[in-house]
C-alpha positions as CSV (number, residue, x, y, z in Angstrom):
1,X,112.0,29.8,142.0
2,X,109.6,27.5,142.9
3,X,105.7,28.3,142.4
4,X,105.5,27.2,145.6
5,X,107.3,29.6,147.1
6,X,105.3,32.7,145.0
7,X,103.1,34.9,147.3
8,X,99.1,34.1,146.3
9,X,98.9,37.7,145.2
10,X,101.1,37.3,142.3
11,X,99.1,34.3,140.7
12,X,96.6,33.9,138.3
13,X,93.2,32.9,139.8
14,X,91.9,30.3,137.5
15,X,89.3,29.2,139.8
16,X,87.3,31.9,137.8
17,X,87.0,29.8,134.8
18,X,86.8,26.9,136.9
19,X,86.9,25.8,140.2
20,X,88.8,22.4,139.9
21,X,88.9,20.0,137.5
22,X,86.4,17.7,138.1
23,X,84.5,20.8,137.0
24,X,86.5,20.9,134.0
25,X,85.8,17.0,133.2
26,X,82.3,17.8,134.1
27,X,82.0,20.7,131.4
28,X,84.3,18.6,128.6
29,X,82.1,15.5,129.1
30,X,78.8,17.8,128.1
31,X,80.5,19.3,124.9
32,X,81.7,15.9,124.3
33,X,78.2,14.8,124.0
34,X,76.7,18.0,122.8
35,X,78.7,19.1,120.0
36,X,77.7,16.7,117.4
37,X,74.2,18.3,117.6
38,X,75.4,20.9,114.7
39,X,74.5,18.8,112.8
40,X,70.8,19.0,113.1
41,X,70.9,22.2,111.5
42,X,72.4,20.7,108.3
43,X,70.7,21.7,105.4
44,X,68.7,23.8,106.9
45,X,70.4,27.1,107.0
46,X,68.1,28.8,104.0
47,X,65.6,29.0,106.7
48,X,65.7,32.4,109.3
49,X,64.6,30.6,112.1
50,X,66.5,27.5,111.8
51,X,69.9,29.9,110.8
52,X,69.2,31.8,113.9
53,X,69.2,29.1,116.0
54,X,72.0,27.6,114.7
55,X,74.1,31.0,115.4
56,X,72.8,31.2,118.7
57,X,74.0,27.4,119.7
58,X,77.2,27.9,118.0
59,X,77.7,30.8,120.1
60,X,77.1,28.2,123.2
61,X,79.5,26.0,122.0
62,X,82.1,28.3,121.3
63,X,82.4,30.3,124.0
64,X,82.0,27.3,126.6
65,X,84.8,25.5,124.4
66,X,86.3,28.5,124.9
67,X,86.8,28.6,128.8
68,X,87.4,25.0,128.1
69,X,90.4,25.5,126.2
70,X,91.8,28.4,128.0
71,X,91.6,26.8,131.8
72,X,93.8,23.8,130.0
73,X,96.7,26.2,128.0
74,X,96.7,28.8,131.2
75,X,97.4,25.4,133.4
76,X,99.9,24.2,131.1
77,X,101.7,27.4,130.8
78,X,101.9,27.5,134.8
79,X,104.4,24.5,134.3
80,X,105.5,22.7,131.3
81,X,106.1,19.7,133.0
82,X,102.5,19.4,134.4
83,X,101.6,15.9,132.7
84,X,97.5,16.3,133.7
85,X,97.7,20.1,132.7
86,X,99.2,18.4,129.0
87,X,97.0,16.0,128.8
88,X,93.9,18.1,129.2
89,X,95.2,20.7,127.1
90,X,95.5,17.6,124.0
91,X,91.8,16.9,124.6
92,X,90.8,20.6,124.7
93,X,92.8,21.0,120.9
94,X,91.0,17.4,120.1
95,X,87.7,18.6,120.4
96,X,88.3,21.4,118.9
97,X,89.1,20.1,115.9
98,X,86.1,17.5,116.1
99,X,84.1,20.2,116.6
100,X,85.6,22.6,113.4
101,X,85.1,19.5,111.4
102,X,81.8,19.0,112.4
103,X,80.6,22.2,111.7
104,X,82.8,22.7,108.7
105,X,79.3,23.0,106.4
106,X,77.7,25.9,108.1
107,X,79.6,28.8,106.0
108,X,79.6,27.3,102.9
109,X,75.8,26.1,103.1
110,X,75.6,29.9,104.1
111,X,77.1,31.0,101.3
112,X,75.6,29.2,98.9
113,X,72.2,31.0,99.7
114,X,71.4,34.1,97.3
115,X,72.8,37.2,98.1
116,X,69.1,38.8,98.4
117,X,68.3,36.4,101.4
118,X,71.7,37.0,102.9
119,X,70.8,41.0,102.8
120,X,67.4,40.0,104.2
121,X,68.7,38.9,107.3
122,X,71.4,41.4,107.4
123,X,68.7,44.0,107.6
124,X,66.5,41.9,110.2
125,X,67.1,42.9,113.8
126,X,67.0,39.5,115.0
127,X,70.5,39.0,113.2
128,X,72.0,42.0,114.3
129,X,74.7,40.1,116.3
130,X,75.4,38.3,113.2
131,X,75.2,41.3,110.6
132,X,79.1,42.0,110.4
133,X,79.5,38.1,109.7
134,X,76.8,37.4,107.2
135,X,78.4,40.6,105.2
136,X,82.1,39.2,105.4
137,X,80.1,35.9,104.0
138,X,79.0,38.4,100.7
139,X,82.4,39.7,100.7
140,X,84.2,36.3,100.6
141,X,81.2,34.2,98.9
142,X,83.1,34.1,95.8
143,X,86.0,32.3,97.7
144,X,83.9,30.1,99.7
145,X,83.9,26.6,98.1
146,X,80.9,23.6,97.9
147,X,80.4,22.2,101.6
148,X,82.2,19.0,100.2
149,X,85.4,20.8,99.3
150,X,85.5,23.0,102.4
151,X,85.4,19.8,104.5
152,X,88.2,18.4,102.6
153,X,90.2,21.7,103.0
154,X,89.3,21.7,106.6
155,X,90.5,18.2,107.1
156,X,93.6,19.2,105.7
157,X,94.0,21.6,108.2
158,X,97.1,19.7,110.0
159,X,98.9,19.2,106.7
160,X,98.9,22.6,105.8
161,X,99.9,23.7,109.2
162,X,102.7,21.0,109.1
163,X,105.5,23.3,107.2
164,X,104.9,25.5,110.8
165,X,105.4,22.6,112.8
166,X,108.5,21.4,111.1
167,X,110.2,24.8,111.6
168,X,109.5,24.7,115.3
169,X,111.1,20.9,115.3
170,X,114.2,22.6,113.8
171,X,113.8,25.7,115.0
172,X,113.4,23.9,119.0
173,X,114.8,20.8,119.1
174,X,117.3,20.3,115.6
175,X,119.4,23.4,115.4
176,X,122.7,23.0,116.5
177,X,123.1,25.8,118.9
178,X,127.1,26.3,119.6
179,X,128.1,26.3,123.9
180,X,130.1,30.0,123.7
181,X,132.2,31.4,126.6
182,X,130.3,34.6,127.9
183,X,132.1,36.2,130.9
184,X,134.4,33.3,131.1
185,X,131.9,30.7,131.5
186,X,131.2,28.3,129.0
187,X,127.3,28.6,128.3
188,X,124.9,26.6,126.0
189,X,123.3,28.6,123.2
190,X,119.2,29.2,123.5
191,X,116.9,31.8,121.2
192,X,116.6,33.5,125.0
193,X,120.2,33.5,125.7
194,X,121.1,34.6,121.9
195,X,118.2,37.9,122.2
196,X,120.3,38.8,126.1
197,X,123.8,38.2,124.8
198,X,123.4,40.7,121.8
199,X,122.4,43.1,124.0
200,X,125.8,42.3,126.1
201,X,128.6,45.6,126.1
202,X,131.2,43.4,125.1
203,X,131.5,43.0,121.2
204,X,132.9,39.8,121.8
205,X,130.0,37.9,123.0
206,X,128.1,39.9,120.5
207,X,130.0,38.6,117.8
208,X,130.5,34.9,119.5
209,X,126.7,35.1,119.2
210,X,125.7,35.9,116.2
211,X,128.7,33.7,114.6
212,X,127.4,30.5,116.3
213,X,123.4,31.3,115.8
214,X,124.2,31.8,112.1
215,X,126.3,28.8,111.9
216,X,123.7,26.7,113.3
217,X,121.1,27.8,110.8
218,X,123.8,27.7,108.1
219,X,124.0,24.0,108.5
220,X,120.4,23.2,108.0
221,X,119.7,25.9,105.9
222,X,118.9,23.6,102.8
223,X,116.2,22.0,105.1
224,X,114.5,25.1,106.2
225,X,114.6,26.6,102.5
226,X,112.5,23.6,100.7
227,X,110.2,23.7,104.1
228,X,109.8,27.9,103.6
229,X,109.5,27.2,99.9
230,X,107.1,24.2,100.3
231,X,104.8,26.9,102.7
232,X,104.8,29.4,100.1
233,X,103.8,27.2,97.8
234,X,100.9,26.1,99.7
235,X,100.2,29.7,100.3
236,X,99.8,30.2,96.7
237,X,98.0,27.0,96.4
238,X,94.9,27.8,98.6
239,X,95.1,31.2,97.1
240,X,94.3,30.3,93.8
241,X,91.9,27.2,94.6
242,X,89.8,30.2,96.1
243,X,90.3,32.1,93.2
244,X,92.2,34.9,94.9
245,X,94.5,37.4,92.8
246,X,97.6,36.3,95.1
247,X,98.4,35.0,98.9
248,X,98.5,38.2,100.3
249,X,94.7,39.2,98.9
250,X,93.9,36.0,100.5
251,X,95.2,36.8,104.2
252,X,94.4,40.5,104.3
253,X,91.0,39.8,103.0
254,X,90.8,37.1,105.8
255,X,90.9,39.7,107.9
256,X,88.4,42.1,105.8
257,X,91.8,44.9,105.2
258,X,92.0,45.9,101.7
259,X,95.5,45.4,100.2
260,X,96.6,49.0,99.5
261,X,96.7,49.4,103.1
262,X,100.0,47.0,102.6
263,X,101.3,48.5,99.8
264,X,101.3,52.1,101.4
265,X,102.8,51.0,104.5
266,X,105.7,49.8,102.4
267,X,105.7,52.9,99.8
268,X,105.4,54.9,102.7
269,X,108.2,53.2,104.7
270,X,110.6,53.3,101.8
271,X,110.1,57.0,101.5
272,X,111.4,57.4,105.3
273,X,114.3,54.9,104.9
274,X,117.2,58.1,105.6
275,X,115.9,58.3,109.0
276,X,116.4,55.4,110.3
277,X,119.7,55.7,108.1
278,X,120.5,58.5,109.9
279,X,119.8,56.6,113.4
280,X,121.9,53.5,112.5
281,X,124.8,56.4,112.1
282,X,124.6,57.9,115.5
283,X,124.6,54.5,116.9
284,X,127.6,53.9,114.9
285,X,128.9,57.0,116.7
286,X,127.5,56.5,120.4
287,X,129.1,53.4,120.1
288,X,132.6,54.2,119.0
289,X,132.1,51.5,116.6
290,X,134.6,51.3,113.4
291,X,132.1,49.1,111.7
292,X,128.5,48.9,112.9
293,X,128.1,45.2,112.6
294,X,124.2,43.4,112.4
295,X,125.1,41.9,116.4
296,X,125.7,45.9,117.4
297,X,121.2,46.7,116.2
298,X,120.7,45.4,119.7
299,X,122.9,46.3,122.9
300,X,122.0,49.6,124.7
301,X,123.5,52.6,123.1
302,X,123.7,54.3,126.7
303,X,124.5,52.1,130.0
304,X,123.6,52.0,133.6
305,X,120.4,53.5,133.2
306,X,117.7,50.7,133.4
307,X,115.0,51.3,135.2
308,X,115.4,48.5,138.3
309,X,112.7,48.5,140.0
310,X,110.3,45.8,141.8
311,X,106.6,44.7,140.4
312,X,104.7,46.8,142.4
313,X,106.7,50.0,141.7
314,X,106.6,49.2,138.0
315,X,102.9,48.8,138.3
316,X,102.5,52.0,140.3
317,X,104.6,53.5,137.6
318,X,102.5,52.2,134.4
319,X,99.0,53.6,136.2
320,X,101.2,56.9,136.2
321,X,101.8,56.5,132.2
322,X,98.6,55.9,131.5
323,X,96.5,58.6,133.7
324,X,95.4,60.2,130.8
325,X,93.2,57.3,129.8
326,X,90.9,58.7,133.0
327,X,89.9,57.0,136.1
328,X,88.1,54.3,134.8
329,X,90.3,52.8,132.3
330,X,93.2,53.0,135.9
331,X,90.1,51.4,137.7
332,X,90.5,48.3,135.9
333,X,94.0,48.4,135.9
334,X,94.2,48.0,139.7
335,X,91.2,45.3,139.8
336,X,93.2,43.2,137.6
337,X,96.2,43.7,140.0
338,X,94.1,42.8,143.0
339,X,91.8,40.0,141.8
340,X,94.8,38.3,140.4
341,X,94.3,38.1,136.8
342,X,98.3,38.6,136.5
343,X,100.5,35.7,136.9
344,X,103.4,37.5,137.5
345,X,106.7,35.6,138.7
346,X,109.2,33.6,136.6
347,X,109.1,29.9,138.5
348,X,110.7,26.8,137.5
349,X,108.9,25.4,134.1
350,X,106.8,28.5,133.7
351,X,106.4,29.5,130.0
352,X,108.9,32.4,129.0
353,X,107.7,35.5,127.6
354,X,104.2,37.4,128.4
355,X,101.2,37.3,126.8
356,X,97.3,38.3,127.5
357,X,94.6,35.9,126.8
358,X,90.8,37.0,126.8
359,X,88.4,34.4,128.4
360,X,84.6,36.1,127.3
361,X,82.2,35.6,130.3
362,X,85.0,35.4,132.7
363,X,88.0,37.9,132.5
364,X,91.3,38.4,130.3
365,X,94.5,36.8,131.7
366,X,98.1,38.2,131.7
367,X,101.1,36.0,131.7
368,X,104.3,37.6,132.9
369,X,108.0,36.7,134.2
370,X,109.0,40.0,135.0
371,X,112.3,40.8,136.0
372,X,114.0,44.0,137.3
373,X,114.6,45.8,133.9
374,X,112.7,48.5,131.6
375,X,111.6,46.1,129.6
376,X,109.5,44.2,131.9
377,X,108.0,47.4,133.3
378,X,107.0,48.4,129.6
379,X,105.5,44.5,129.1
380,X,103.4,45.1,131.7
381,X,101.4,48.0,130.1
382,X,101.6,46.1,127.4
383,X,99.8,43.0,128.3
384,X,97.3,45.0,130.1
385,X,96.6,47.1,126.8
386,X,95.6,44.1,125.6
387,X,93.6,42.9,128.7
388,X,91.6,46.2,129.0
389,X,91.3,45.9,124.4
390,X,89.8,42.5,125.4
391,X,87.6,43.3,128.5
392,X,86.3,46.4,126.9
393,X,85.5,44.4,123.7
394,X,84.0,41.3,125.6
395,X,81.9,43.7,128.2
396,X,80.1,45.7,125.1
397,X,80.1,43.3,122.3
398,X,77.8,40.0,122.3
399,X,80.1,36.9,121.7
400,X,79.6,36.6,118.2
401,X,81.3,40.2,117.9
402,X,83.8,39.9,121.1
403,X,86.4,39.1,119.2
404,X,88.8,41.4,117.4
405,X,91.4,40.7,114.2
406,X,95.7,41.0,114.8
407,X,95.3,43.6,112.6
408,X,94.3,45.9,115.8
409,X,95.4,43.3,118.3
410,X,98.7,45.3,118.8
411,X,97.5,48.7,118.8
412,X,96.0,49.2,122.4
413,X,99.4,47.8,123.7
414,X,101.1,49.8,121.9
415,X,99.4,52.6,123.0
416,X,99.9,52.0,126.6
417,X,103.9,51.8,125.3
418,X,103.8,55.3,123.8
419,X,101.8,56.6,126.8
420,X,104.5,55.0,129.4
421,X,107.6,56.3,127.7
422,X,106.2,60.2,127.1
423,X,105.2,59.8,130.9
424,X,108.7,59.0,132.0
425,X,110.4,61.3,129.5
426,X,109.0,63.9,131.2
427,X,109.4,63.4,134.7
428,X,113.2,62.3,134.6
429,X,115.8,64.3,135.5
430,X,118.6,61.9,134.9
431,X,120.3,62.6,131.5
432,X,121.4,59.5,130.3
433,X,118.5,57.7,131.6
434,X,116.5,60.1,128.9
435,X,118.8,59.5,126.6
436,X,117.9,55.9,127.3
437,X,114.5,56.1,127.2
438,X,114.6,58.0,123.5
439,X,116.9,55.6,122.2
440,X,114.9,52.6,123.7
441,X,111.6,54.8,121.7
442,X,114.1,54.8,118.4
443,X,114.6,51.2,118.8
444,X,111.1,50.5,119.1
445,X,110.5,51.9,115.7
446,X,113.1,50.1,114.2
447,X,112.5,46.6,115.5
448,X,108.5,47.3,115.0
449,X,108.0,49.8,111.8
450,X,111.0,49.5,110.0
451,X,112.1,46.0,110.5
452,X,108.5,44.2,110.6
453,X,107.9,46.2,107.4
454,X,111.3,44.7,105.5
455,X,109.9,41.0,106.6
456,X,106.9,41.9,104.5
457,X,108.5,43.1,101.4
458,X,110.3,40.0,101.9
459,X,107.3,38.0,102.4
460,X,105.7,39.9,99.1
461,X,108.6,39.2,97.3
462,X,109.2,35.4,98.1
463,X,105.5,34.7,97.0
464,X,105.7,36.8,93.9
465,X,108.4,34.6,93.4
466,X,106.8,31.2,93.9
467,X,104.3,32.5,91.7
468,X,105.9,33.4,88.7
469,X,107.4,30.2,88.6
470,X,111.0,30.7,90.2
471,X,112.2,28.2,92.0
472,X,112.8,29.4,95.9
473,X,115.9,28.3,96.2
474,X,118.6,28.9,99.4
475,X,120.9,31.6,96.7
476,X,116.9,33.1,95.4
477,X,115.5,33.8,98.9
478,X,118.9,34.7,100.6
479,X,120.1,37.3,97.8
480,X,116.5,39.0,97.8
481,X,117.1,39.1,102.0
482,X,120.5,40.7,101.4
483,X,119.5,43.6,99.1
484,X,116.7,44.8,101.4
485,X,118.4,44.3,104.6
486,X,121.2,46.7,102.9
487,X,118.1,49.1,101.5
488,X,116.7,49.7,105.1
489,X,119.8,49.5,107.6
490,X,122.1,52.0,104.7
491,X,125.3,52.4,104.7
492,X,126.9,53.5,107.9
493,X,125.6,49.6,108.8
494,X,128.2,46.5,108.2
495,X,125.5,43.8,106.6
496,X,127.6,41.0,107.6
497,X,127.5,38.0,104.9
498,X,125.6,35.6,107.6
499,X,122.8,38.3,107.5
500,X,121.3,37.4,104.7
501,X,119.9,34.1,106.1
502,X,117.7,35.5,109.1
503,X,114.8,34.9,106.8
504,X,115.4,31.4,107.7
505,X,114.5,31.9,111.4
506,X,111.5,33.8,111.2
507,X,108.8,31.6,112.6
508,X,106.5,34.3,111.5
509,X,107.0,33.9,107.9
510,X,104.9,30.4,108.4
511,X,101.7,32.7,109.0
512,X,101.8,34.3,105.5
513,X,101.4,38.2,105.7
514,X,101.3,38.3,109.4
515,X,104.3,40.7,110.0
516,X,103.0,43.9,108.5
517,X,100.9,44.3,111.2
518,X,102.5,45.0,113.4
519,X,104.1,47.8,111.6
520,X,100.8,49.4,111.3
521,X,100.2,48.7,114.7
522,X,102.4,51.6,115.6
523,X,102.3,53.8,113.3
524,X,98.0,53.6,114.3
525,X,99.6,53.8,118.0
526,X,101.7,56.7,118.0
527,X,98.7,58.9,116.3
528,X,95.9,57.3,118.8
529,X,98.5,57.7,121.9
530,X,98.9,61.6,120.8
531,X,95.7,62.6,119.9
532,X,94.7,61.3,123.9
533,X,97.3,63.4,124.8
534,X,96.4,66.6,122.9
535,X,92.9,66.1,123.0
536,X,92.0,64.8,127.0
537,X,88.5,63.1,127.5
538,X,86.8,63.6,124.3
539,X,89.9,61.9,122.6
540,X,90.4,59.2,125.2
541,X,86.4,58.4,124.8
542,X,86.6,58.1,121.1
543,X,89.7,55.5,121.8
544,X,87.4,53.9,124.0
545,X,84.7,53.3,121.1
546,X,88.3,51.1,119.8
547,X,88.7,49.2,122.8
548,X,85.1,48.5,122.6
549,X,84.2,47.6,119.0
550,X,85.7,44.1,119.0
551,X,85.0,42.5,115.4
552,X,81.9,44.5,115.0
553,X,82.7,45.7,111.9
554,X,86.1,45.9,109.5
555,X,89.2,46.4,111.3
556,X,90.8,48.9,108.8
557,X,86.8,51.0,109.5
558,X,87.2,51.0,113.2
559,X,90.6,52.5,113.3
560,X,88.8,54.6,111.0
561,X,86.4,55.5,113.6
562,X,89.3,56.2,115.8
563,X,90.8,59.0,113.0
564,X,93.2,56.6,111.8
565,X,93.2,55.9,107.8
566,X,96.1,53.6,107.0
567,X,95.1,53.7,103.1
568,X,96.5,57.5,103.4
569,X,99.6,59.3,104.0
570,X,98.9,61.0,106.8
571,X,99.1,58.7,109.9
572,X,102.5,57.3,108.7
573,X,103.9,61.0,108.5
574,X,102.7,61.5,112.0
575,X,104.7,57.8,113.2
576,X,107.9,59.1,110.8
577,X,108.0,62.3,112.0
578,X,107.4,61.4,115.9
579,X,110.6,59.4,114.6
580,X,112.8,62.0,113.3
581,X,111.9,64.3,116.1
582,X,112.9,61.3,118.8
583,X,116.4,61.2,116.7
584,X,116.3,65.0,116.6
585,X,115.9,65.2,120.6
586,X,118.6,62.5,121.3
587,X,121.6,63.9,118.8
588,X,121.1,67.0,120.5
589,X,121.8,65.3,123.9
590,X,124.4,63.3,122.5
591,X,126.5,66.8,121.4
């Protein structure tokens, strides 16, 4: 479809951010100009007044840099083959970058004050947008480095982010997808096609699949091992030059979470591994399968019942699922629908996928393609649990604290998720298409508990590796993938030999310690999502505090706030258990 031929409703409204781009040039030409002015305040910091007033114009900068970059990416994502949108969207990244560089002295010129003076100002109301920030600066001052060797790490900034760019040349352009006959046509391979054929009923195609995908990676495999190895080594690298204990101190501490919330997700989940055992079986079973191959983890276990229905049914449907989050929290819903902050058609050159992206002063945005299917009526909530996380966050927060951590970026979707799927549970009266919905639940916990939290014992385990002094090598990393995919699928599960190089197309893996999150995304979730349900207003308005806190304080404390403690055993027996009793509920059906 053309985006010509798309009905104004269902498009984004980025004449909210600006109004054309002459405006845009006009705003880009005054940052141009304006952002080398940081560097007045150079040397300076020690002083209140001078520190204050260099927050405050950073703030400026940022957020209008902001809007800048957003129009530009939101333009480009309309259609990839927009040359002006491109071209503006360079610039945007451009100055950016001129810009982090320029201001690449302010935290370490911060940090090297004493910590008495940084307290001072902590405990001065003046600062109290800055409070959480200049804290995190105590927390990490040990890790900062001299203003001369931060610049030098923050010009370095494209090389280290080059082993992530190489894998997305290979990953987009190099690998040697296979053309496969599906339904009797011949088709060309693509990471979109390979996710919808191995969710096709016929094995065949499954298998064709997975068989050509793996024998893609297989031939290049050498070249994405030394580039994994090479980015684990860098890892460890600017882990140690900051005098961290390991790479994974060094990202969870970027994000102010202490480490033992990593190590009990992981002790935790290994504890629980004989449920989702025990669901890989009756898969095995629904499917009549004599071997449950690694292409079977993906195609409905019960067919014809999607829920087909068009956009503005769907959206009817998710305000349904999420009435218990009260009239206000629906309010915004439907003003997002109505003052077009969704783009919501697939048209020709449109980015694939869906995503939500906050623009503070203006509005958040949602990016959809949605299609007919449960899926896309489940994305939708999605996305808008992160619009509302957003808003919320950007409506009580000043900008300096707006912004919230990916640490609890995926729980208010996920919420929206869990809400969506108990509403329909218990309004349908069609059997299979509840035995659907419990197995699409099931899934969920797989793909998102269970199998983001085997990526990050593999993560742990590849830079303990690299650490000690082992060389990562394509037998090393591929052997250690192999004995935990076999720990967490069991044995009613065939781990086909080509399994153990999925490592080798994670592209998450090149943001080190990035995957565990969202595993404890829904296991924070499921226990937020039932304690609204059990416990009406008072419940939904302490969720609200969530949605509204931003980065005003540690991450790991404001789900904390929100009754969730992910450094104790409790909210992960809550997720497991919702779990079993899911599995429980559906092999009762399936008698």
């Amino acid at each position: 479809m053309k985006r010509s031929e798309v009905e104004l409703k269902y498009k984004w409204n980025l004449d909210d951010i600006f109004v054309n781009i002459s405006e845009w040039e006009k705003e880009y030409s005054a940052l141009n100009k304006e952002i080398v002015k940081i560097l007045t305040f150079k040397g300076k910091l020690g002083v209140k007044e001078n520190l204050l007033e260099c927050f405050k114009f950073r703030d400026n900068i940022n957020q209008r840099m902001e809007r800048l970059y957003c129009y530009t990416m939101l333009k480009k994502d309309e259609n990839a083959k927009d040359e002006t949108a491109q071209s503006l969207n360079s610039r945007a990244e451009t100055l950016f970058v001129q810009y982090g560089s320029l201001s690449s002295f302010i935290t370490p010129e911060i940090s090297a004050l004493d910590e008495t003076t940084l307290k001072e100002f902590i405990r001065d109301p003046d600062f109290s947008d800055y409070d959480y920030a200049l804290s995190e600066i105590i927390h990490e001052k040990k890790h900062i480095l001299s203003a001369s060797e931060e610049r030098l790490l923050a010009r370095g900034g494209k090389v280290f982010s080059s082993f992530h760019d190489i894998f997305h040349t290979i990953d987009s352009v190099d690998l040697p997808l296979p053309v496969i006959s599906v339904n009797g046509k011949r088709e060309q391979m693509t990471h979109g096609k390979y996710s919808l054929w191995l969710q096709n009923p016929d094995a065949e195609v499954r298998k064709k699949a997975f068989k050509g995908m793996y024998a893609a990676v297989e031939s290049l495999i050498n070249t994405l091992t030394a580039n994994y190895a090479s980015a684990v080594n860098k890892d460890n690298f600017l882990a140690e030059v900051r005098g961290y204990k390991s790479a994974m101190e060094k990202s969870l501490s970027g994000n102010d979470v202490p480490t033992a919330v990593y190590d009990t997700l992981v002790k935790k989940t290994s504890q629980n591994l004989d449920a989702v055992h025990d669901y890989v079986a009756l898969r095995k079973k629904v499917l009549k399968a004599d071997n449950l191959h690694m292409y079977d983890l993906y195609v409905p276990m019960f067919e014809n019942a999607d829920i087909a229905c068009d956009y503005e049914e769907a959206f009817e449907m998710v305000l349904k699922g999420l009435a218990p989050m009260g009239e206000e929290y629906l309010s915004m819903l439907r003003k997002a629908r109505d003052e077009r902050w969704i783009d919501v058609c697939e048209t020709d050159n449109k980015r694939s996928g869906a995503y939500s992206c906050g623009v503070h002063g203006v509005h958040p945005y949602v990016l959809l393609n949605y299609s007919r299917t449960t899926h896309d009526v489940f994305t939708i909530a999605h996305e808008l649990g992160h619009s509302m996380h957003s808003y919320y966050s950007s409506k009580t927060q000043p900008y300096a604290k707006s912004d919230y951590v990916i640490f609890v970026a995926e729980v208010a979707s996920t919420v929206n998720e869990v809400l969506l799927l108990k509403y329909l549970l218990g309004v349908t009266k069609d059997e299979n298409l509840k035995k659907y919905l419990l197995s699409y639940y099931l899934d969920t916990f797989r793909t998102t508990l269970f199998r983001q939290t085997m990526f990050a014992e593999f993560e742990a385990a590849a830079h303990k590796m690299e650490a000690g002094g082992q060389p990562l090598t394509v037998e090393t990393l591929c052997k250690t993938y192999m004995k935990l995919n076999k720990k967490y699928y069991g044995p009613a599960a065939k781990h086909d030999k080509q399994i153990r190089m999925e490592w080798a197309r994670i592209p998450h893996f090149y943001s080190p310690f990035y995957v565990y999150q969202y595993a404890t995304g829904i296991v924070s979730a499921v226990n937020i999502a039932n304690s609204i349900l059990s416990g009406g207003k008072p419940a939904f308005d302490r969720y609200k505090m969530f949605l509204s806190a931003g980065g005003c304080k540690s991450p790991y404390e404001i789900l904390q706030d929100c009754g969730v403690d992910l450094m104790t055993d409790y909210p992960y027996e809550v997720a497991f258990g919702e779990f079993r009793d899911t599995l429980k509920e559906l092999k009762k059906l399936c008698e």
